[in-house]
N, C-alpha and C positions, 0 to 999 in steps of 0.2 A: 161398222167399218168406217161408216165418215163421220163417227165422234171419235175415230184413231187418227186421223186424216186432219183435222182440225181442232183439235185440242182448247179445251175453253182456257182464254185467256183470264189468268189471274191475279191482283195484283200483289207485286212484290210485299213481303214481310218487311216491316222498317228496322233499320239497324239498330241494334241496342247501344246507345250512346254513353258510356261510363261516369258517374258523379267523379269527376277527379276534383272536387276541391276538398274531399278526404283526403288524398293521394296526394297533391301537392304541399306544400308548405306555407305557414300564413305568409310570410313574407312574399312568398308568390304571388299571392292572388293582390288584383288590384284595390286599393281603401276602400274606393264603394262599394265594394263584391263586401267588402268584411263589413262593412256599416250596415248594410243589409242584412247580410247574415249574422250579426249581431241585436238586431231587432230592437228591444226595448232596454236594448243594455243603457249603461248611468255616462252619461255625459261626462267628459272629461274634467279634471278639478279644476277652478280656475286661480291661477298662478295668487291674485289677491287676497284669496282667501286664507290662504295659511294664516293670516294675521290674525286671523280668531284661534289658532288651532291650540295657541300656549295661552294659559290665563295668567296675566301679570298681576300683582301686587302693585302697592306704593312703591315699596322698596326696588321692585324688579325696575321703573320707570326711574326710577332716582338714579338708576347708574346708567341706563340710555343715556349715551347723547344727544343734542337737541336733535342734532342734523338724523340721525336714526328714531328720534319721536316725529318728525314733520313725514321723513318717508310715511311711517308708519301712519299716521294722520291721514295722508293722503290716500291710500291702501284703503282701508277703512271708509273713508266718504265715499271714494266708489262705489266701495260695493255696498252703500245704502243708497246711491244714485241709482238703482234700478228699478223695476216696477216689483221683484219679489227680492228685498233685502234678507238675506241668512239671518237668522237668530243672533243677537249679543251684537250685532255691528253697529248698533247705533248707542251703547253701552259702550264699548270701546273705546270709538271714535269722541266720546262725550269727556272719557276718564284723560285719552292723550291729548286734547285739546288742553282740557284743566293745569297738567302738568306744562302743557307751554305756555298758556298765562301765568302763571308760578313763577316759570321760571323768568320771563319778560318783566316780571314785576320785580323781581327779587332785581336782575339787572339795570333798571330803570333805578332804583333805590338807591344801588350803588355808588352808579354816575352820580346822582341829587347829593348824597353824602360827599364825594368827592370834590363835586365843583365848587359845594358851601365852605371845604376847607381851604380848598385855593383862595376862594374871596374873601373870606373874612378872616385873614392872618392878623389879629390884631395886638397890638400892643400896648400897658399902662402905663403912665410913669409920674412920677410927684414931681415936679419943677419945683425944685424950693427957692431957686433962685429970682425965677417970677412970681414965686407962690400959688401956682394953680396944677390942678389936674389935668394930666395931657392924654388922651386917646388916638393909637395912629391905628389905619388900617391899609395893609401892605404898605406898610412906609411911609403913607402921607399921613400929618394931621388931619383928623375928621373933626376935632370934639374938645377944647378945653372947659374951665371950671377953676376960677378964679375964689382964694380964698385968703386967709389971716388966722393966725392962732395966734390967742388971745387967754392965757390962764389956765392951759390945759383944755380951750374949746376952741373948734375950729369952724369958724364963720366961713361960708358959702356964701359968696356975694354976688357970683354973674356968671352965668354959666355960655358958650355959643357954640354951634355945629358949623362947620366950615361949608362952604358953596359945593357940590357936587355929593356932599353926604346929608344932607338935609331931609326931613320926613325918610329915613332908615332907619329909625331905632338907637342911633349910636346917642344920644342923649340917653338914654337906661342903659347902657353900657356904660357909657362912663362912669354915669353916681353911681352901679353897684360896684365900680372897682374901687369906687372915692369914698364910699362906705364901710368896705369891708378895711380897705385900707387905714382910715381912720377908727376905726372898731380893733384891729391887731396893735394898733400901738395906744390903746388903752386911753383917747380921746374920745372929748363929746361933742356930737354935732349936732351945728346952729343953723339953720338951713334959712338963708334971707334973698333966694333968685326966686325965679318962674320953674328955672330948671328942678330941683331941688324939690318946693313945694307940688310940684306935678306928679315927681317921680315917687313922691311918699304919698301921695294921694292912689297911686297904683297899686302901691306893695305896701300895705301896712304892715306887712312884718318887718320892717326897718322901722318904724317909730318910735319901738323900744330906746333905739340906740341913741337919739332925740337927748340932747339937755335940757334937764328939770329949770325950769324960771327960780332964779335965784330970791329969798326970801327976803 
């Protein structure tokens, strides 16, 4: 009768608390709930690395632009700036490097080409009326070559390079224009300067052209 009276107290059963992140939506659940509940999954890709994903050719890199090789350059160093670089990034990055010295080179060549035809526009002429060979470069005199035809032979007597073209070269410019010159109109030359005997001491294949000493 007073274990009806007093009832042993017992405790409550705990509620059964439902898994609802079946039941909800992933959207639902908060990022960390799913990074968690994703455990060992694969780290997101990271945006850099597509640059490995196509394999380029020469040819594919010849039609990039530079400005689309330097991105790409860039792309590629990073991601061998890390402590584990992906496979082929240092291959890459080695190949779009090459093609932008290529092409800085090819550029540079250009300019070089370009600037040498600005400067040295130059021009021959035979002064018959002083008798000498005249060399201008853009316009000015650099370079005459004073001579005399004499019998079908055309004596070389004093050759000078003007003040501001001096130690340039235009003394071999002039005699080979004064050679070939004399050589097309079916003369012989007598070569009696500095200039003259210097410049056949350089180029012996003009010595041919030389008058035989008369017997």
């Amino acid at each position: 009768m007073m274990n009806l009276l007093h009832p042993t107290q017992t405790a409550p059963l705990p509620a059964l608390v439902p898994d609802v992140s079946d039941a909800l939506p992933q959207d639902a659940l908060p990022q960390d709930a799913l990074s968690l509940a994703a455990g060992n999954a694969a780290p997101a890709r990271e945006p850099d690395s597509a640059v490995l994903d196509e394999a380029l050719s020469a040819d594919d890199l010849e039609a990039l632009s530079t400005r689309q090789l330097r991105i790409m350059a860039n792309q590629a160093y990073r991601l061998m700036d890390t402590n584990y670089p992906p496979y082929g990034a240092a291959d890459r990055y080695e190949m779009l490097v090459e093609e932008l010295e290529h092409r800085a080179h090819q550029a540079t060549e250009r300019g070089t080409a370009t600037q040498t035809r600005n400067r040295t526009r130059e021009a021959f002429r035979n002064n018959a009326l002083y008798c000498r060979f005249e060399l201008f470069i853009d316009g000015s005199l650099a370079a005459f070559l004073k001579y005399t035809i004499e019998g079908g032979q055309v004596v070389l007597l004093d050759g000078a390079e003007q003040p501001g073209f001096r130690d340039q070269g235009v003394d071999a410019i002039l005699m080979r224009h004064a050679v070939l010159n004399i050589h097309k109109r079916r003369l012989n030359l007598v070569p009696q300067c500095p200039m003259a005997f210097s410049f056949l001491a350089d180029n012996p294949e003009y010595r041919t052209l030389i008058a035989q000493p008369r017997q």
